[in-house]
N, CA and C atoms as a LAMMPS dump frame, in Angstrom:
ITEM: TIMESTEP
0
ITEM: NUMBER OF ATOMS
216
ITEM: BOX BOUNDS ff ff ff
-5.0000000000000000e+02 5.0000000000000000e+02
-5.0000000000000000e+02 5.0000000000000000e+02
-5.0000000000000000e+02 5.0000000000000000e+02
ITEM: ATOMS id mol type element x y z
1 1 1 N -176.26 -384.183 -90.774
2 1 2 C -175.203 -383.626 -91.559
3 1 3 C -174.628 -382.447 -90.774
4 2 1 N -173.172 -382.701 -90.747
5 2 2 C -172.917 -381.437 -89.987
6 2 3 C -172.363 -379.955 -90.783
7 3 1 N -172.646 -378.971 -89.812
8 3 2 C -172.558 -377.375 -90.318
9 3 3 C -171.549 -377.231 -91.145
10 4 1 N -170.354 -377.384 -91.1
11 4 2 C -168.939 -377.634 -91.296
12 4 3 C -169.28 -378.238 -93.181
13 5 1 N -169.786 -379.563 -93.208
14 5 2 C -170.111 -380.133 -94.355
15 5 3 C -170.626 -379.501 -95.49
16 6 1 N -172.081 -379.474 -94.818
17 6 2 C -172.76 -378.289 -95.364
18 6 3 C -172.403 -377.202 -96.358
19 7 1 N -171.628 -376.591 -95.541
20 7 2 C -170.791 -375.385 -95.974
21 7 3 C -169.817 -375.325 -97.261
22 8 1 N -169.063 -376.884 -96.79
23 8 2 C -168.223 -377.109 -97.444
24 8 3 C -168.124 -377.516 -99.11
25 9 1 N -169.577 -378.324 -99.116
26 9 2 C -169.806 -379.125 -100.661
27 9 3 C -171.441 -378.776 -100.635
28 10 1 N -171.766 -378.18 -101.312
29 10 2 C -173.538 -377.735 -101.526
30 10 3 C -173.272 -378.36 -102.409
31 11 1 N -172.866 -378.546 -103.347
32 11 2 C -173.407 -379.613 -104.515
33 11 3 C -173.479 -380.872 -103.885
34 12 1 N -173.35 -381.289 -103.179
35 12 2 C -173.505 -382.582 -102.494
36 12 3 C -174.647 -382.801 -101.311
37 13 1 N -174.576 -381.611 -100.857
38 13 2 C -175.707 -381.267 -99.583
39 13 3 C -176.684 -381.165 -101.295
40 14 1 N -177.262 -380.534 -102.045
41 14 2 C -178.086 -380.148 -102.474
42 14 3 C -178.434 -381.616 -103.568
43 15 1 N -177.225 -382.446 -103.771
44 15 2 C -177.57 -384.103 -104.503
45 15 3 C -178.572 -384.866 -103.19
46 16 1 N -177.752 -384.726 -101.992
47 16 2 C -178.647 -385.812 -101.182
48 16 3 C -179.64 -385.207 -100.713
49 17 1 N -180.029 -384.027 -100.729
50 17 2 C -181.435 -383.043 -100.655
51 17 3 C -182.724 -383.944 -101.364
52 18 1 N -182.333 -383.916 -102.563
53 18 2 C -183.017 -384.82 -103.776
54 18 3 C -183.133 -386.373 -103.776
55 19 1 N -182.431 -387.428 -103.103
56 19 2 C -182.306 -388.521 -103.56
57 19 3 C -183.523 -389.217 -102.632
58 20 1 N -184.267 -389.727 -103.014
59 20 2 C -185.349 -390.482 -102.03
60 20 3 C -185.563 -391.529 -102.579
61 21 1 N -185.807 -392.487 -101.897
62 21 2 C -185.681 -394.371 -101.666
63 21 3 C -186.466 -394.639 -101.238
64 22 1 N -187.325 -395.688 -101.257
65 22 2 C -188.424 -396.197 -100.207
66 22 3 C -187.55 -397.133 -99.337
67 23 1 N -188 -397.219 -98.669
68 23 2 C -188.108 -398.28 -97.566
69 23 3 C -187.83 -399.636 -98.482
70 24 1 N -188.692 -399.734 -99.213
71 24 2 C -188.575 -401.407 -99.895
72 24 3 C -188.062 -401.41 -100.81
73 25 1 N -187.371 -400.195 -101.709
74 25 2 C -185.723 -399.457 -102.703
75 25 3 C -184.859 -400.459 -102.08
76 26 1 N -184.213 -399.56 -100.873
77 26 2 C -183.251 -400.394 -99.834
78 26 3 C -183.501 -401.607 -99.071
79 27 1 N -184.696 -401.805 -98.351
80 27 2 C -184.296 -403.258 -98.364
81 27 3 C -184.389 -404.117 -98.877
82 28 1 N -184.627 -404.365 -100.237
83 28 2 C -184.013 -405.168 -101.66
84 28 3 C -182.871 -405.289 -102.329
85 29 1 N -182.319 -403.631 -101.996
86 29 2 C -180.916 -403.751 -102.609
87 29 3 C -180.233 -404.456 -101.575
88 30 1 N -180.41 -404.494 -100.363
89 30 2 C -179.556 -404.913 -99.052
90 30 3 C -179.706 -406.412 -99.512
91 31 1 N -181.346 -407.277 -99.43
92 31 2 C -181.046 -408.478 -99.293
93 31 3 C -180.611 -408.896 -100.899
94 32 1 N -180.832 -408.171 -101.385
95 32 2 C -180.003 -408.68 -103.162
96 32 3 C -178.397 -408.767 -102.708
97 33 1 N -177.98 -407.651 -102.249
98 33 2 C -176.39 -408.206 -101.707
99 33 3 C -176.099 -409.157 -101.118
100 34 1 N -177.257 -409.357 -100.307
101 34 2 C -177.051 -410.459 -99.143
102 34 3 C -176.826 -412.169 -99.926
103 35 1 N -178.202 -412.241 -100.8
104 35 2 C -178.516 -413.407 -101.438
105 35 3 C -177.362 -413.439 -102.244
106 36 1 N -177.333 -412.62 -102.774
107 36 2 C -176.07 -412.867 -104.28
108 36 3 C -174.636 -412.936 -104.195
109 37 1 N -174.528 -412.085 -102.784
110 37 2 C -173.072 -412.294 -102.262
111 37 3 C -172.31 -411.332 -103.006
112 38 1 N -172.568 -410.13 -103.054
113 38 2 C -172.346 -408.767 -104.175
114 38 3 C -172.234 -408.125 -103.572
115 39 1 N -171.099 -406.803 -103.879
116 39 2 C -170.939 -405.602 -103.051
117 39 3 C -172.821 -404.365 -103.848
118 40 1 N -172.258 -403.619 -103.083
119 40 2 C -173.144 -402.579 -103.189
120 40 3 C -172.977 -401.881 -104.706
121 41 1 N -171.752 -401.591 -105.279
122 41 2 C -171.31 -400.914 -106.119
123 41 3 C -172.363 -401.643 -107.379
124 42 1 N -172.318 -402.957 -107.487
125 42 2 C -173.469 -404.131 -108.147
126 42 3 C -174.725 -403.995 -108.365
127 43 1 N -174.853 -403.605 -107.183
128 43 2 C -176.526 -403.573 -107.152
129 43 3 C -176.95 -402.087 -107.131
130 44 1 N -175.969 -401.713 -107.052
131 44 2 C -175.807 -399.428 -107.229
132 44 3 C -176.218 -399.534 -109
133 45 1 N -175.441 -400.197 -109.395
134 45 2 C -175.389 -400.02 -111.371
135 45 3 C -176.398 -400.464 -111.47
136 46 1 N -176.99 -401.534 -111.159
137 46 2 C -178.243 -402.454 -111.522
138 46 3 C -179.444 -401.506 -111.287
139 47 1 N -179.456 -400.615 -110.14
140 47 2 C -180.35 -399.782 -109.864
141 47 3 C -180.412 -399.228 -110.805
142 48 1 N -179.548 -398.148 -110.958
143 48 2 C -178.935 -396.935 -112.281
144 48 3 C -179.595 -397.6 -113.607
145 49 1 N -179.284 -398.845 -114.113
146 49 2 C -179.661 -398.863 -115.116
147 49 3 C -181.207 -399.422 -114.896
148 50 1 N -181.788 -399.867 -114.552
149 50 2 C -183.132 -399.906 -114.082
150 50 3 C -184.159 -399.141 -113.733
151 51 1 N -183.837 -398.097 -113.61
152 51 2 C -184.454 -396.905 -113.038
153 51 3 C -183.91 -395.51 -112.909
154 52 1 N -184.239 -394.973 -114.452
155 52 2 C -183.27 -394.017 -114.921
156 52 3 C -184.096 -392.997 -115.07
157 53 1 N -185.766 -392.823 -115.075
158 53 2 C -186.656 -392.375 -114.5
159 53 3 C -186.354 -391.442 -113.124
160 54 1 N -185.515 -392.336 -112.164
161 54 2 C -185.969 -392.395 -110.724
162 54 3 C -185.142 -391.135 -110.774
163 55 1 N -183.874 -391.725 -110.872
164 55 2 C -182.235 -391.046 -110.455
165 55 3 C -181.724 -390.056 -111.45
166 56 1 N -182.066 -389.816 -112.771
167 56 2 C -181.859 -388.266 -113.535
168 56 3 C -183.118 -387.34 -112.897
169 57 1 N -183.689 -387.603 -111.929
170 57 2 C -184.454 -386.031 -111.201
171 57 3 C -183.684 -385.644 -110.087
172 58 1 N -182.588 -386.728 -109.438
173 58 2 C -182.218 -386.231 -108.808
174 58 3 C -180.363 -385.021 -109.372
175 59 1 N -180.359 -385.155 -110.315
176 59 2 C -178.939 -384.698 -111.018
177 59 3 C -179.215 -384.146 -112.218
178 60 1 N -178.22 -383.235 -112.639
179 60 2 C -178.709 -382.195 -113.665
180 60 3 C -178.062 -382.748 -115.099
181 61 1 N -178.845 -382.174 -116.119
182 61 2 C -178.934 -383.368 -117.524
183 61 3 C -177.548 -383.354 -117.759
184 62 1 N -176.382 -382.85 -117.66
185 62 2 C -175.491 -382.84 -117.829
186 62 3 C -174.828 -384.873 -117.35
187 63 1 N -174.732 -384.45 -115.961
188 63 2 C -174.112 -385.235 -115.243
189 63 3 C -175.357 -386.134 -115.567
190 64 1 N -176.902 -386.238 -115.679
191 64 2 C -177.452 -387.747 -116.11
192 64 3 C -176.943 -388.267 -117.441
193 65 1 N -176.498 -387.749 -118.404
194 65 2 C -176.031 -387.647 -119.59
195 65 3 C -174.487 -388.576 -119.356
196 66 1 N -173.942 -387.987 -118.466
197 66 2 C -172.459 -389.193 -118.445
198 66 3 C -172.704 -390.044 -117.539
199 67 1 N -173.601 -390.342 -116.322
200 67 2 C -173.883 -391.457 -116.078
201 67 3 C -174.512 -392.297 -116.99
202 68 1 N -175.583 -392.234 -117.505
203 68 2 C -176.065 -393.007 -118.761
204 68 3 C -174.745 -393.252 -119.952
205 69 1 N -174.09 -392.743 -120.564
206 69 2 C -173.031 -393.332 -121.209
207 69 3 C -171.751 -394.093 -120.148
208 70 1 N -171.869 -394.071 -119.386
209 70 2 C -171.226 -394.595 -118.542
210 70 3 C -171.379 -395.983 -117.824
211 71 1 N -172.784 -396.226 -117.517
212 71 2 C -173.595 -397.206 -117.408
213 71 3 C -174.224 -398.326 -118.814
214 72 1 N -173.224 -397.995 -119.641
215 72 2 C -173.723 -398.779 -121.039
216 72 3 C -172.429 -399.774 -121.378
């Protein structure tokens, strides 16, 4: 990430600070695109609503609060 960035959006430097995936997160969502023939945005929601556990630690109750009504 460069200095410049950084600087620029901390709420964003400080979202992807937080977001952690395994190894076998992503390459499931990859070959789920692959097999199904689906963009990412697809298998992004499918995550979201699947694992809502995972992804409101990484974002503050506010903003998990309108993704979850958003995702319904």
């Amino acid at each position: 990430m460069s200095v410049p960035f950084a600087e620029s959006d901390p709420d964003i430097v400080a979202f992807i600070e937080k977001v952690q995936l395994s190894a076998d997160q992503i390459n499931g969502s990859i070959a789920k695109m692959n097999e199904r023939k689906v963009g990412a945005e697809v298998v992004a929601r499918e995550f979201l609503k699947a694992n809502p556990q995972v992804w409101k630690a990484w974002v503050p109750s506010d903003v998990a609060a309108k993704v979850s009504t958003a995702l319904k």
